[in-house]
N, C-alpha and C positions, 0 to 999 in steps of 0.2 A: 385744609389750608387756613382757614381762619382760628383755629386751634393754635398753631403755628405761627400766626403773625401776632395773635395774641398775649401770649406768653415767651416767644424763641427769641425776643431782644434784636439786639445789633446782631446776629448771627442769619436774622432772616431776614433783615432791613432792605433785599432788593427785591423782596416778593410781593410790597404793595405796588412796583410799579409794572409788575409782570402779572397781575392777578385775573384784570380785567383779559387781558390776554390767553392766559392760560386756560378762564373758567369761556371767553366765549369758544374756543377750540375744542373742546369737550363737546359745548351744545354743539354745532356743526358736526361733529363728530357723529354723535348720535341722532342727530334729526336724518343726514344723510344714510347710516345706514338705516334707519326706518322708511327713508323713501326707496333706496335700494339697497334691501337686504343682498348682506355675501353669504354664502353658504363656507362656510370654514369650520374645520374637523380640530384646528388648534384650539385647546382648551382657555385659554386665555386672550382671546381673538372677543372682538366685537361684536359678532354675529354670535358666539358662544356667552356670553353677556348677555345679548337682546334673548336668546333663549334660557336662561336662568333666571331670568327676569319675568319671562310668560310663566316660567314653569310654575316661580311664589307666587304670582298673581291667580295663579289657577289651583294655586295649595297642593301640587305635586312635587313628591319628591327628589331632588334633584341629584343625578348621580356624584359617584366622587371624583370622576375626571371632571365636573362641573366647580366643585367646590374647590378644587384645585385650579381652576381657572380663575375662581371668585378672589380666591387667597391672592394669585401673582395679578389681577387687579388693583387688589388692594396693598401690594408691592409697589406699583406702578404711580396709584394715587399720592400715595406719602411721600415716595424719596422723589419723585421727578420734578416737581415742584423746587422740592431744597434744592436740587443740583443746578435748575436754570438756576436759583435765584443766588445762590454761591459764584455760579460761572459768572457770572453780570458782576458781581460784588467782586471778583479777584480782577476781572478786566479792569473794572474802575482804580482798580490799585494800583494796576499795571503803569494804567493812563496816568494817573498823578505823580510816580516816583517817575518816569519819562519826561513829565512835564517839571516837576519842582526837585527833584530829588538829588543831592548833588554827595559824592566822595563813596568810603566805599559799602556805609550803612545803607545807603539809598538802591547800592548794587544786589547788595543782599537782601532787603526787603523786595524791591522788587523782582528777585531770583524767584524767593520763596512765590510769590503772589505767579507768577511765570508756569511754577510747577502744581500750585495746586489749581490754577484754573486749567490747566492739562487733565490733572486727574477728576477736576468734576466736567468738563467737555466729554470726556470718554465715559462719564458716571451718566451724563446725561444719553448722549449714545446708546447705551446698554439699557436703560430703561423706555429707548421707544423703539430698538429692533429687537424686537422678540421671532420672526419670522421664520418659520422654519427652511425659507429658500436662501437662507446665508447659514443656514443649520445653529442659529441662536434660541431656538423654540426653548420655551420652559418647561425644562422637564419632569421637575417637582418641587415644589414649595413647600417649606419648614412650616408643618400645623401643629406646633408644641408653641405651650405657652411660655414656657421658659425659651423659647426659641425667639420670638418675637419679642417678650420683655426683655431679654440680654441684647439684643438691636438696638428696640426702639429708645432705649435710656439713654441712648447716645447719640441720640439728634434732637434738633427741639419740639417739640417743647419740653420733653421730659426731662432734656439733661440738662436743662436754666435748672432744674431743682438739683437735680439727683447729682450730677457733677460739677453743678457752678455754687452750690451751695454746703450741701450736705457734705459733699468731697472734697470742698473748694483745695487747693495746694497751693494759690498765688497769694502775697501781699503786697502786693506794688513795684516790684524790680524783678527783673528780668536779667538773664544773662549780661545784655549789653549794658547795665546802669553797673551791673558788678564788672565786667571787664573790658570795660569800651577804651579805657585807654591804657591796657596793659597789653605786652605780645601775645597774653594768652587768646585775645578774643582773635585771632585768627586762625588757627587751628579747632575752635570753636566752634565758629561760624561755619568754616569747613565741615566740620561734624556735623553740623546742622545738617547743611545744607547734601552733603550726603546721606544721610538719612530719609531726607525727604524725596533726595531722588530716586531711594529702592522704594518705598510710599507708593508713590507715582506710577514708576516701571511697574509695580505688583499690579494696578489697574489698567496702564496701556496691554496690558500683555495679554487683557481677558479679549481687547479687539470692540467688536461689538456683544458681547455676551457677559459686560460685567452686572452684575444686580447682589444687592442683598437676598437673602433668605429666598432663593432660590438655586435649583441644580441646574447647569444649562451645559452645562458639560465640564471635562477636568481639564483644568491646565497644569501643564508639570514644564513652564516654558519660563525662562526669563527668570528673576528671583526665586519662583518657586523648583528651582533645583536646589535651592538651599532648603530650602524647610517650608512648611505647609501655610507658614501664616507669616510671611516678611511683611505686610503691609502693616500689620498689626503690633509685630516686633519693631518695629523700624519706628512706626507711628507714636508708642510709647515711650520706646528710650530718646525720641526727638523732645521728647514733655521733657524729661528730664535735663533734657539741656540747657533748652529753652527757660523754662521756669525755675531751674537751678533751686529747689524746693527744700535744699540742705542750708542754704543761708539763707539768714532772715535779720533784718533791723533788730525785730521785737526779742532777740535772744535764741539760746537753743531750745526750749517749749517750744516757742513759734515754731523753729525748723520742724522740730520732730514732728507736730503735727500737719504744716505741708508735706510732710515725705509721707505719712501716713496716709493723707489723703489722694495724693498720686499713687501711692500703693493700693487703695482701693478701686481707683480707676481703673488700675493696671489687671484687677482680680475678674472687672467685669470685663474688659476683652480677652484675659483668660474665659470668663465664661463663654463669650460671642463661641471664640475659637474652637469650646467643646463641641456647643450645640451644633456648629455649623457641621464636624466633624461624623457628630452621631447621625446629621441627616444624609449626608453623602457619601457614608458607610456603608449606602444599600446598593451603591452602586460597586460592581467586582473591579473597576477599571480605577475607583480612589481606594480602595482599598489595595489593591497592587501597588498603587502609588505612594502611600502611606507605608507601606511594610519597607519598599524602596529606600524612604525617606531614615524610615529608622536604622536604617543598616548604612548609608553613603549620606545623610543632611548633614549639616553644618553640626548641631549638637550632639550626633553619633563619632563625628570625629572629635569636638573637642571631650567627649565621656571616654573616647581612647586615647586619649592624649595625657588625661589625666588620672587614668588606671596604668598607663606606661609608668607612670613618677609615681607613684604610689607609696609612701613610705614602707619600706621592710620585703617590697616586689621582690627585687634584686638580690637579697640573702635569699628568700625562699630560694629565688629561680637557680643562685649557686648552690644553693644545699644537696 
């Protein structure tokens, strides 16, 4: 966490006032179960904790349903922290355009702020029921290093360097400076703002069992009847709207290399999307799911849509 506040900018700005909080719930945490240990068989449970912990201290080696417990700990550690401190940070947004916000930019920012403190409430949610009596238990967690570096680049602190710098795609305007007073910005804004509702929907949908880099079971519910990764599709071409990265003041250089840069963004949730894929390929029931997808998703129809039009289809097919 102090990693995190250190380096993560305005993006974690509401976790110095959640820290104190967050870090004494922890010690409670752990003093209590050392006064009364639980006995729990869940790999990622506290009591499975305090005993990985005896295990190092006594230089035995610890099995792999342990290390797997160790891994969705250390899932738990990183992203629960950002998601209070995002949720706190979208309410206060909420609060302000409620309070100050007037016509229909004010509706729209506070829309967006609406839905993604939706989506880190439920982000939050999912990182403290792991339980297996609501059947959210963790069933295995991604122990590839490209599995975790394709994640973690994309929260802070890593992504102030690796995507606000290295990638950056913004120079100071935004959709609404380029079309705030033409008809276009409403159909726009629309687009936005559906996009960010499938965003959203793709994390309401997981219930309590959303988490990063972990299996906790398949969803094929909600968006993901369209294709395997709407949060992340959806997610990316919102950038694109938003940061409108094809115009630029400084010229077309400039643009080109905001588009480039969004294009490299866009390569590392390609990666996410892999790795998540190769982890939860061991299970038979996404791989069902996946074979489904490629035969009835969104891009299987439109690959037949565009083999139907096909230049020259049609002579063959009368020949």
């Amino acid at each position: 966490m102090r990693m995190q506040l250190e380096l993560g900018g305005a993006q974690v700005s509401g976790l110095p006032e959640l820290e104190m909080v967050i870090n004494g719930a922890c010690v409670l945490w752990l003093l209590a179960w050392a006064r009364w240990p639980v006995r729990s068989r869940q790999p990622d449970s506290v009591a499975a904790l305090g005993r990985l912990a005896l295990k190092c201290v006594r230089r035995h080696r610890p099995a792999a349903a342990e290390w797997q417990g160790l891994l969705g700990w250390c899932v738990k550690v990183f992203f629960l922290p950002l998601m209070l401190a995002w949720l706190y940070s979208w309410l206060l947004q909420i609060d302000k355009e409620l309070q100050q916000g007037q016509g229909a930019m004010a509706f729209f920012v506070g829309a967006m702020a609406a839905l993604y403190a939706l989506d880190t409430l439920f982000g939050t949610i999912g990182y403290l029921s792991t339980h297996r009596g609501i059947d959210a238990q963790i069933r295995s967690t991604d122990a590839t290093w490209l599995g975790w570096g394709a994640a973690l680049v994309c929260y802070p602190p890593l992504n102030a360097v690796v995507l606000h710098q290295w990638l950056s795609y913004r120079d100071g305007k935004d959709w609404s400076a380029w079309f705030g007073d033409s008809w276009i910005a409403w159909p726009w804004a629309a687009a936005i703002l559906i996009l960010t509702g499938i965003y959203t929907s793709a994390t309401l949908v997981f219930g309590p069992r959303f988490s990063n880099l972990t299996h906790r079971g398949i969803v094929t519910a909600g968006p993901f009847r369209w294709t395997k990764h709407p949060a992340y599709i959806s997610k990316n071409l919102s950038w694109w709207l938003i940061a409108v990265p094809f115009l630029s003041e400084q010229g077309p250089l400039a643009a080109a290399a905001n588009c480039a840069g969004l294009l490299g963004v866009n390569c590392i949730y390609w990666l996410r999307a892999k790795t998540e894929e190769r982890h939860l390929m061991r299970d038979p029931v996404y791989r069902e799911y996946a074979a489904w997808i490629e035969q009835h998703g969104w891009f299987a129809k439109v690959r037949r849509f565009l083999a139907r039009w096909r230049p020259g289809r049609r002579a063959v097919g009368g020949a």
